[in-house]
C-alpha positions in Angstrom: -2.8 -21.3 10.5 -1.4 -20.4 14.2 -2.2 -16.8 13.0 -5.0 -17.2 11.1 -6.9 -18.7 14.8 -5.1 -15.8 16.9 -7.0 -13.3 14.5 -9.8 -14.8 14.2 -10.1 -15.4 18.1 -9.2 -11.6 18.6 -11.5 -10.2 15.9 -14.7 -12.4 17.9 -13.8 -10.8 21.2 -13.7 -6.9 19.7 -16.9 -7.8 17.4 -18.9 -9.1 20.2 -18.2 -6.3 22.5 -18.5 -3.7 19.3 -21.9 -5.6 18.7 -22.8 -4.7 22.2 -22.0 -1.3 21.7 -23.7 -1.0 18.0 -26.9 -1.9 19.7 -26.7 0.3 22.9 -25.3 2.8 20.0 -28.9 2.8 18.4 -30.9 2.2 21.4 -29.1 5.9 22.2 -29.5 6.8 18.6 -33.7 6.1 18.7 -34.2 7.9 22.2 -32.2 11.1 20.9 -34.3 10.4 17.3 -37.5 10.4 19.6 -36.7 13.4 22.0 -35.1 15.5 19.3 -36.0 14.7 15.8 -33.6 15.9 13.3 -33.2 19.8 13.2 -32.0 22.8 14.8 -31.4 21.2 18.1 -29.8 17.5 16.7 -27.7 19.7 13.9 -26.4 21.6 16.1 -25.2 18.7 18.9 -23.8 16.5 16.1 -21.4 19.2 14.6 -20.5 20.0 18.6 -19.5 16.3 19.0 -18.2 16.0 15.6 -14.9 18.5 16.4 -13.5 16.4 19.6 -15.0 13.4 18.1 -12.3 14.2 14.8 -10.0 14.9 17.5 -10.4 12.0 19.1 -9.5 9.7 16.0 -6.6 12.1 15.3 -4.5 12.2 18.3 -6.4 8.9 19.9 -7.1 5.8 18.8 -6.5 6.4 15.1 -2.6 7.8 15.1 -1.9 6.9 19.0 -2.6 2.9 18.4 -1.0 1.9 15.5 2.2 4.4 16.5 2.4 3.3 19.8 1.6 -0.4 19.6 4.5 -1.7 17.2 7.2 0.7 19.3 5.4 -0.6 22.9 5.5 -4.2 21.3 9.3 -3.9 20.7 10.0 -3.1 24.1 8.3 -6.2 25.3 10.2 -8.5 23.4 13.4 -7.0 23.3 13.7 -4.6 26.6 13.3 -5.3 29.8 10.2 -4.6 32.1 11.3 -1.9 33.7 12.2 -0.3 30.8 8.5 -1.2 29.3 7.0 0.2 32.0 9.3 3.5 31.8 8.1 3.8 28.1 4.4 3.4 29.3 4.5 6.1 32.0 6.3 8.5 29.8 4.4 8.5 26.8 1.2 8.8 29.4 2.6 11.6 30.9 3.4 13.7 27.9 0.0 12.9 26.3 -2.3 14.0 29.1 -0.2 17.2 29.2 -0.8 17.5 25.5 -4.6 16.9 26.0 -4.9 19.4 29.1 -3.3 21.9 26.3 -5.7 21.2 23.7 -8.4 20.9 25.9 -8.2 24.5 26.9 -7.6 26.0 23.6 -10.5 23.9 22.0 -12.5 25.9 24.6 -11.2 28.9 24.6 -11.4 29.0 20.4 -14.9 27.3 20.3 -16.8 29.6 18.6 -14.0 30.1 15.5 -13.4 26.1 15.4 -17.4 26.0 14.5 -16.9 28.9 11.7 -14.3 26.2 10.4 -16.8 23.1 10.1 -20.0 24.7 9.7 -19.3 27.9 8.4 -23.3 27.5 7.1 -24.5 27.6 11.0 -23.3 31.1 11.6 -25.6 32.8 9.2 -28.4 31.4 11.6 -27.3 33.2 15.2 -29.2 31.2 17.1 -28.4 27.7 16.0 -24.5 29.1 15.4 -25.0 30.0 19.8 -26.0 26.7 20.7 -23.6 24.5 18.4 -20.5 26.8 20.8 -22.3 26.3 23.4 -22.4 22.4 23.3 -19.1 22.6 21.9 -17.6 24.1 24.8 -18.9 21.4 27.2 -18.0 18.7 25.3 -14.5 19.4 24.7 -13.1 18.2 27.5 -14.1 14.6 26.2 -11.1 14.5 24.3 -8.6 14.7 27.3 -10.4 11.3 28.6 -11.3 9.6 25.4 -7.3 10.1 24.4 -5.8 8.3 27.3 -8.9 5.7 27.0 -6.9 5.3 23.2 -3.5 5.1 24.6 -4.6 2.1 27.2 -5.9 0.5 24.2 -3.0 0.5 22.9 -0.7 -0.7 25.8 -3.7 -3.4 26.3 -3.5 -4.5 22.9 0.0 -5.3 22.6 -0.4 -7.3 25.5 -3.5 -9.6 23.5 -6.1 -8.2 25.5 -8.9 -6.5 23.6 -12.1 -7.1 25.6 -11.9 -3.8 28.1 -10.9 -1.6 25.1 -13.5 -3.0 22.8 -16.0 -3.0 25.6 -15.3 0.8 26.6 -17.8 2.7 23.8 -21.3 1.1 25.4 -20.3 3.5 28.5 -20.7 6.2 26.3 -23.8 5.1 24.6 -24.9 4.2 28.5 -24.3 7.5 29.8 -26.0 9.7 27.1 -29.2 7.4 26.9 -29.1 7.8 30.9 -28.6 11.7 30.9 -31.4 12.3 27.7 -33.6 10.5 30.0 -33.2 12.4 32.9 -32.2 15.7 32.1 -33.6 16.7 28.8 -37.2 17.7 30.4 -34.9 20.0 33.0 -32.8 22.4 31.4 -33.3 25.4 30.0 -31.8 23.8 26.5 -32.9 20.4 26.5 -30.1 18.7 24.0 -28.2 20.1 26.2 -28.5 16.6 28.1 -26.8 14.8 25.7 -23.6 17.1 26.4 -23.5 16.0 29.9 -23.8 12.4 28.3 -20.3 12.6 26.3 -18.6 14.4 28.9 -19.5 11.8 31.6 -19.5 8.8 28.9 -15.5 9.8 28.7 -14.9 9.7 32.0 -16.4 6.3 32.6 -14.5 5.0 29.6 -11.4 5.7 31.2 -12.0 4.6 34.6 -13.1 1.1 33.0 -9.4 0.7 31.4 -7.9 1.0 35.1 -8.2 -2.5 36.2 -7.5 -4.2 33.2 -4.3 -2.3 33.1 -3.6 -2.7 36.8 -4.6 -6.8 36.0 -1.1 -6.6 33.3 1.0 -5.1 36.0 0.8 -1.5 34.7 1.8 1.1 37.5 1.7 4.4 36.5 4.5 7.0 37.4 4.4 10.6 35.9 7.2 11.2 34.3 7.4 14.5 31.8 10.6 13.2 29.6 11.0 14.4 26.3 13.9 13.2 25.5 12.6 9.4 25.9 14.3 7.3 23.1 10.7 5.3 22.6 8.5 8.5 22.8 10.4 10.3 20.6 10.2 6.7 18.1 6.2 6.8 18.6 6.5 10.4 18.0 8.3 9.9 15.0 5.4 7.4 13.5 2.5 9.6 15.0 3.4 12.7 13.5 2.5 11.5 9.2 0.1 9.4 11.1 -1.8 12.3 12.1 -1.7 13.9 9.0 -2.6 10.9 7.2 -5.7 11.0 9.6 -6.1 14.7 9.7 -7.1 14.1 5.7 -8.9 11.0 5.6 -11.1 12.8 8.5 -11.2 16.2 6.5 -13.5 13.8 4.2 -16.1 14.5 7.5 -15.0 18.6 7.4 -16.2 18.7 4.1 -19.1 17.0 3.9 -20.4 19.1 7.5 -19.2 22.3 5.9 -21.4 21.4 2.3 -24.3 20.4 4.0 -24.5 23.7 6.3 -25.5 25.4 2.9 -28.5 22.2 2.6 -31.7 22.4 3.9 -32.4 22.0 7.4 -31.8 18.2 8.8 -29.3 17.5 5.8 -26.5 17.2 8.5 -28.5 14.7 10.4 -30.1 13.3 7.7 -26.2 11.7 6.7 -25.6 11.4 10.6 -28.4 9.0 10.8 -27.0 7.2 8.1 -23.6 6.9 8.8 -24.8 5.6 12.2 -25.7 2.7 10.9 -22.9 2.5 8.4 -21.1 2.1 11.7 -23.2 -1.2 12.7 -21.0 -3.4 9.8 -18.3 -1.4 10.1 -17.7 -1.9 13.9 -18.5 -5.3 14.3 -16.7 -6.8 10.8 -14.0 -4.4 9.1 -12.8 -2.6 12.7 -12.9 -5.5 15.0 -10.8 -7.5 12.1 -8.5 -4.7 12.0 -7.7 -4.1 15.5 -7.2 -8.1 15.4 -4.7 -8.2 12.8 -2.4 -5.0 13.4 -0.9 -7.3 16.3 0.5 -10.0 13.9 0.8 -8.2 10.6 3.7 -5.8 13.1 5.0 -9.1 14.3 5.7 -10.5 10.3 7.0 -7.2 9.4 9.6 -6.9 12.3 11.0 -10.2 11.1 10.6 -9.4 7.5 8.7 -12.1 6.1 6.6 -10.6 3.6 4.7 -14.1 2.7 3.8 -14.1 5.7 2.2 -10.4 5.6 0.4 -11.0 2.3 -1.2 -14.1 3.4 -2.4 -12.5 6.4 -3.4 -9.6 4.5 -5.3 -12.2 2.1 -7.0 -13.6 4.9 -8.1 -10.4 6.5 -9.6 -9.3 3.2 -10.9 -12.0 2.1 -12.8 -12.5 5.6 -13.7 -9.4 5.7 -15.6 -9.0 2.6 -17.3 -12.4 3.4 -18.9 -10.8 6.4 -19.4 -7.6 4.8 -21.4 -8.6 1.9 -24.7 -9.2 3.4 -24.6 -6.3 5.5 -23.8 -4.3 2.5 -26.8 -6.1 1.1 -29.0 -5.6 4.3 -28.9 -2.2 4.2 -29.4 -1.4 0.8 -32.9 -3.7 0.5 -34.0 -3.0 4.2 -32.8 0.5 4.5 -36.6 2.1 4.9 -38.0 -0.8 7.4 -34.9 -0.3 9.5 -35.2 3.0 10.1 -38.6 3.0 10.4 -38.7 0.9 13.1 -35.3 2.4 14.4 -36.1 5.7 14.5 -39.4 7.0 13.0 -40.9 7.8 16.0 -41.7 11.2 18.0 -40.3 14.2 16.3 -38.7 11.9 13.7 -41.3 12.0 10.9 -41.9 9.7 7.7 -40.0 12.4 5.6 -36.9 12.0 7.9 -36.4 8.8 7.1 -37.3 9.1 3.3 -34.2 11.5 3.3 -31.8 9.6 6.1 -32.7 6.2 3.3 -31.4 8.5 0.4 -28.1 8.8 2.7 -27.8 5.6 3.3 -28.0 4.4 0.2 -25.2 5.5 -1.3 -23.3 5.4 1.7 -24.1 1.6 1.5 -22.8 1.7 -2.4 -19.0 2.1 -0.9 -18.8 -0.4 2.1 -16.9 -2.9 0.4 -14.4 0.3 -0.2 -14.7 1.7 3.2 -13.8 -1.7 4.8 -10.8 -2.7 2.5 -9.3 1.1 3.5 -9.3 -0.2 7.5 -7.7 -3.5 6.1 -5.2 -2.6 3.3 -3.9 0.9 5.8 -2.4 -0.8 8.8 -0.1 -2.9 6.0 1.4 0.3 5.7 1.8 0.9 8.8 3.1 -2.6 10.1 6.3 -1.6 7.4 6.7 1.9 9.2 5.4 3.2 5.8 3.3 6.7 6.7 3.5 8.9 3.8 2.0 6.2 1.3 -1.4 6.4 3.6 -0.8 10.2 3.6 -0.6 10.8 -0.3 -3.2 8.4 -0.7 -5.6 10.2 1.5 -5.0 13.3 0.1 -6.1 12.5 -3.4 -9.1 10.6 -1.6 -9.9 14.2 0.4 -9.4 16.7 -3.6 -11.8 13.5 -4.8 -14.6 14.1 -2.4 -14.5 17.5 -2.1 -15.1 17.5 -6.1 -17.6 15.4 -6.5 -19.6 16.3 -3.5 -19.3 19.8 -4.5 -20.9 18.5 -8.0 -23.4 15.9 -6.6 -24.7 18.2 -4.0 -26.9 20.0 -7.0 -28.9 17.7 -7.8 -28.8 14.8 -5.3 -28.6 17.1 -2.1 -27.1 15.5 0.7 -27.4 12.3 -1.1 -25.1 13.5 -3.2 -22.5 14.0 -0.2 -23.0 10.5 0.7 -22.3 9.1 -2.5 -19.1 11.5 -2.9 -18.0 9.5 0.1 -18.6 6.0 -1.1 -16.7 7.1 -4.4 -13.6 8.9 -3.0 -13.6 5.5 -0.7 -13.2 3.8 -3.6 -10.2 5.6 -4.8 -8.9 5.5 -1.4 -8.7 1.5 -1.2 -7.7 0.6 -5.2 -4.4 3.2 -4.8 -3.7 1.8 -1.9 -4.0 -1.9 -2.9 -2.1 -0.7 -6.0 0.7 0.6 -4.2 0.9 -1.8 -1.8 1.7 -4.5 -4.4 4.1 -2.2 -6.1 5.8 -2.7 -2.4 5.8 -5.8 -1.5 4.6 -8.0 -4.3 1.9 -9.6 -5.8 -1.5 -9.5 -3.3 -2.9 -12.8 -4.6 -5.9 -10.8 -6.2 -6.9 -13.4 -7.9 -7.7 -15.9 -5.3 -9.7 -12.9 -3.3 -11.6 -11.6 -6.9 -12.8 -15.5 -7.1 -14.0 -15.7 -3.2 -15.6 -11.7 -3.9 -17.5 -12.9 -7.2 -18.9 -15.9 -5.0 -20.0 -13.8 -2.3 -21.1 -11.2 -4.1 -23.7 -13.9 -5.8 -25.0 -14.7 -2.9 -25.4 -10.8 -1.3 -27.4 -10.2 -4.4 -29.7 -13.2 -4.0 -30.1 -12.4 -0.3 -31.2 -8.6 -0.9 -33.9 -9.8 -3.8 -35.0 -12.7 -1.0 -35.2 -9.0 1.9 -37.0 -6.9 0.1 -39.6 -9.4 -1.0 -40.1 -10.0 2.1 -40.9 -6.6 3.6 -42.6 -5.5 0.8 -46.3 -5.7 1.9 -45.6 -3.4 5.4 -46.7 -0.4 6.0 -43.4 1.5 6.1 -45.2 5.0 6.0 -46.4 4.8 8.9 -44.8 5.8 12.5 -44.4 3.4 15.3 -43.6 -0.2 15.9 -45.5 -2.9 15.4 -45.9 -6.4 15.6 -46.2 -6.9 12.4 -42.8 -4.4 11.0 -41.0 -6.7 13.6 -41.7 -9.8 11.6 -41.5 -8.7 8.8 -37.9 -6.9 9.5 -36.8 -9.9 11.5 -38.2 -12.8 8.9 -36.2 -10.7 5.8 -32.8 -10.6 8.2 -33.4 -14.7 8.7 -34.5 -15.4 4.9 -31.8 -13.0 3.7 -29.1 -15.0 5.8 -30.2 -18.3 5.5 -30.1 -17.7 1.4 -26.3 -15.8 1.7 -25.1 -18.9 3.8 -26.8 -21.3 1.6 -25.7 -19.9 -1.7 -22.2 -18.9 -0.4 -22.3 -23.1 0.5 -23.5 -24.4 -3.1 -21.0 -21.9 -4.9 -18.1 -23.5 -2.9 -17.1 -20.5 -0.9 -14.2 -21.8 1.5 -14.8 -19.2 4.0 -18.9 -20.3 4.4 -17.0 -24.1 4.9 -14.8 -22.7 7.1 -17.4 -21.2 9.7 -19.4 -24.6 9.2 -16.1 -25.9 10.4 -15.5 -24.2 13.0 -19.4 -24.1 14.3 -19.0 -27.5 14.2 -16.2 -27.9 16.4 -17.3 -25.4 19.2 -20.9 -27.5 19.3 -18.3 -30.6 19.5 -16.2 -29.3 22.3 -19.5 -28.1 24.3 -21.1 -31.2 23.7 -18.3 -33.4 24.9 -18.2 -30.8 27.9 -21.4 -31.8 29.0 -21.6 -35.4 28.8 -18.1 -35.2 30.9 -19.7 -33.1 33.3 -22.8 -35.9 33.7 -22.6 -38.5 36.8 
C-alpha cells in the first residue's frame, strides 16, 4: 500500500507538469498549424526534428534513465557519497563528450542522414535543401536535451520528478516565442521554429541546474573510462539502445513510406500523433517514470510478489485512465482538431486526413500504454534482450503491414500498422514476462478492463451525440464549437465515472476515496486556520 501511495503520489507530480506541457505542446502545435499549414514547409521541419528527436530517446531519456537510475540507485544505498557523486560526474563527463561527437557528425552527415529517413524528399530538390538545412541547426539539440535526460535520471533516483517533468514546456515556450517573432523575418520562415528547438534545449538544461545543486550535486569533470559504475550503466545501455533503436525504427519507417504519399501525409500523422501524446504523457509516461523507482527497489531484493502486484497496479491504473481518452479521441477526433488546428493555412481537408490518422492511431492506445508499463519490468530484472527481440518482431510487423495498408488506406494505413505492431509489441511482452516471473494476475486486470471498457464505450456514444449538430466544416472558433467540445468532454466524463461507479470498478472507488480525503484534509485545514 506504502508503494502503491509513493506511485501514485509521483505519477500526480509528472502528470500535472506533463499536462502543463501537453497544453503549451498544442498551443505550439496550433500557432505552427496557423503560420504553416501542413506542407512543404511543416514536412520538411518535422522530419529535421524527427532525427535528433529519435536521438534524443535513444541515447537520452529512453536508454540513459532506466540504465543509469537502478546503477545510480545502488550507489546510494550501498556506497558512500563521495563515491555517488564520483559516479555522477563521471558518467556526465563521458556523455557530453559522446554528445559533442555526435553532435558534429550529425552535422557534418546531414544531408545523407535525410536520404536515410525520407529518402522520398530528395526526388523534390528543393524541399530535400530545406529539410538539411533545418537539420543542420537543430542538431545540436541533442547535446543539451541528453544531459537534460541524464539529470533526470540522477533526479529521479533521488524522488524528485517535478524539474524533469516540468522541463518540455521550455521547449514548447521557446518555439511558440521564436514562430512569433521571427517567422515574418527570415528569408525561410519555418526556419523560426529551428531557432525554437535549439534554444528550447538549452533552457531545458539550465532549468535542471538548481534542482540538482538543491540535492547536493557538484559537478567535477572527470573523463574515466575505466569507472566500475559507468562501465555497469554501460553495460545496460548498450541492448537498451538497441532495444530503442528498433522500437524507434517503427518512426523511420513510417517517415520513409509516407515520403512516397501525397504531400502533407507526413504531417497529416504528425498532427495525429501529437495528440496521441496528450494521454500518453499525462497517464501511461507519468505512471511509468513513477513506478521504475520501486519496481528496481523489489527487484534488487528479489521479491517477485512484490513486482507483480506493482505491475498489476500500474496496469490496471493505467488502463483506467486511459480508457476515456482512448474514447475521447476516437468520437471527438474532428471537433478537436477543428478547433485545435483548422485555422490559417490549415484547411478543412487537413483535418479530414489528420482524423483518418488519428483514428487508427487511437485504435492501439491501450497497446501503446501497456508497452511503457510491461518494458521497464524488464528492465528493473536487468533483462534487455527480452525488450530487444520483442521490438524487433514489433519493427518486421509494421514495416509489413504498413507496406500493405499504405495502398489503400494511405497514411491511414501507416497509422493503423502502428496501432497493430503495438499490439504485438505489448501481448509478447506480457507473455514472456509471465513465462519469467509467474503468473501476472490477468484475470483480476481482464475483469477491471471489461468494466472500464463498458463505460469508455458509453462515454464515446454520450460525445459524439453531443457534438453532432456543430458545424465542424467550417474554419475558426466559435462560441458555440467551444460548448459543444467542452459539454461532450463533461457528459462524456461524468457518464465513464458514473458507469465505472455502478459496475463496481475499485479503481473509480478508489479516486472517490482518495478525493474524499484531500477535500477532508483541506477542509479541516481551514477551519484550523479560522480565529
Amino acid at each position: 500500500m506504502e508503494t502503491q501511495k509513493r506511485i501514485t503520489g509521483a505519477a500526480t507530480v509528472v502528470g500535472g507538469a506533463t499536462l502543463l506541457s501537453r497544453v503549451f505542446g498544442f498551443l505550439r502545435d496550433m500557432i505552427v498549424a496557423q503560420l504553416f499549414g501542413a506542407g512543404t514547409a511543416t514536412d520538411a521541419f518535422f522530419v529535421a526534428f524527427r532525427i535528433p528527436n529519435l536521438l534524443r530517446r535513444l541515447v537520452g531519456e529512453g536508454s540513459l534513465t532506466v540504465s543509469f537510475l537502478p546503477v545510480y540507485s545502488a550507489y546510494l544505498t550501498q556506497k558512500t557519497k563521495e563515491e555517488s557523486d564520483e559516479l555522477v560526474s563521471v558518467c556526465f563527463t563521458v556523455l557530453a563528450f559522446f554528445l559533442l561527437l555526435l553532435t558534429a557528425l550529425g552535422v557534418l552527415f546531414s544531408p545523407w542522414v535525410v536520404k536515410l529517413i525520407a529518402y522520398g524528399f530528395s526526388q523534390d530538390p528543393e524541399k530535400f535543401r530545406l529539410t538539411v538545412l533545418l537539420n543542420r541547426v537543430m542538431f545540436p539539440y541533442i547535446f543539451f536535451i541528453g544531459l537534460v535526460a541524464w539529470a533526470m535520471g540522477v533526479l529521479n533516483a533521488r524522488r524528485h520528478f517535478a524539474g524533469p517533468a516540468l522541463a518540455p514546456v521550455l521547449l514548447n515556450l521557446s518555439i511558440i516565442v521564436c514562430a512569433l517573432l521571427f517567422s515574418g523575418r527570415l528569408g525561410e520562415p519555418v526556419m523560426a521554429l529551428a531557432l525554437g528547438v535549439l534554444a528550447g534545449g538549452m533552457a531545458q538544461l539550465l532549468f535542471q541546474l538548481p534542482f540538482l545543486r538543491q540535492q547536493g550535486i557538484r559537478l567535477k569533470l572527470r573523463f574515466d573510462l575505466s569507472h566500475s559504475g559507468l562501465r555497469r550503466v554501460g553495460a545496460l545501455m548498450a541492448p537498451s539502445i538497441l532495444g530503442l533503436a528498433v522500437t524507434q525504427l517503427n518512426v523511420i519507417v513510417n517517415t520513409f513510406l509516407a515520403s512516397y504519399l501525397p504531400e502533407g501525409s507526413v504531417s497529416y500523422l504528425y498532427y495525429a500523433d501529437r495528440l496521441l501524446e496528450f494521454p500518453m504523457g499525462i497517464f501511461a509516461i507519468a505512471i511509468a517514470t513513477a513506478v521504475l523507482p520501486s519496481l528496481a527497489e523489489q527487484a534488487a531484493r528479489g521479491n517477485m510478489e512484490e513486482v507483480k502486484e506493482t505491475l498489476s497496479f500500474a496496469l490496471r491504473l493505467t488502463f483506467f485512465l486511459i480508457l476515456p481518452a482512448m474514447a475521447a479521441l476516437i468520437a471527438l477526433r474532428t471537433p478537436i482538431l477543428n478547433v485545435l488546428f483548422q485555422r490559417g493555412a490549415f484547411s478543412a481537408f487537413s483535418t479530414e486526413m489528420t482524423a483518418q490518422a488519428l483514428l487508427f492511431y487511437a485504435l492501439g492506445l491501450i497497446a501503446f500504454a501497456g508497452v511503457r508499463i510491461i518494458a521497464p519490468v524488464f528492465y528493473s530484472l536487468q533483462d534487455t534482450r527480452t525488450p530487444v527481440q520483442v521490438a524487433l518482431v514489433s519493427l518486421l510487423s509494421n514495416a509489413t503491414l504498413g507496406a500493405i495498408l499504405m495502398g489503400p488506406l494511405k497514411h491511414g494505413g501507416l497509422a493503423l500498422a502502428t496501432s497493430l505492431a503495438a499490439g504485438v509489441n505489448c501481448g509478447l511482452l506480457a507473455y514472456l514476462l509471465r513465462e519469467k516471473i509467474g503468473p501476472l494476475g490477468v484475470r483480476r486486470l481482464l475483469h477491471s478492463l471489461a468494466k472500464n471498457m463498458t463505460a469508455a464505450v458509453l462515454m464515446g456514444l454520450t460525445a459524439y451525440a453531443i457534438v453532432s449538430p456543430g458545424g465542424w466544416e467550417t474554419s475558426g472558433i466559435t462560441v458555440e464549437k467551444i460548448t459543444l467540445l467542452g459539454a461532450a468532454l463533461g457528459g462524456g466524463a461524468v457518464v465513464y465515472g458514473a458507469v465505472s461507479y455502478l459496475l463496481g470498478g475499485e479503481e473509480m472507488k478508489a479516486a472517490l476515496e482518495l478525493a474524499q480525503k484531500k477535500a477532508g484534509r483541506f477542509l479541516c485545514s481551514g477551519k484550523g486556520g479560522q480565529p
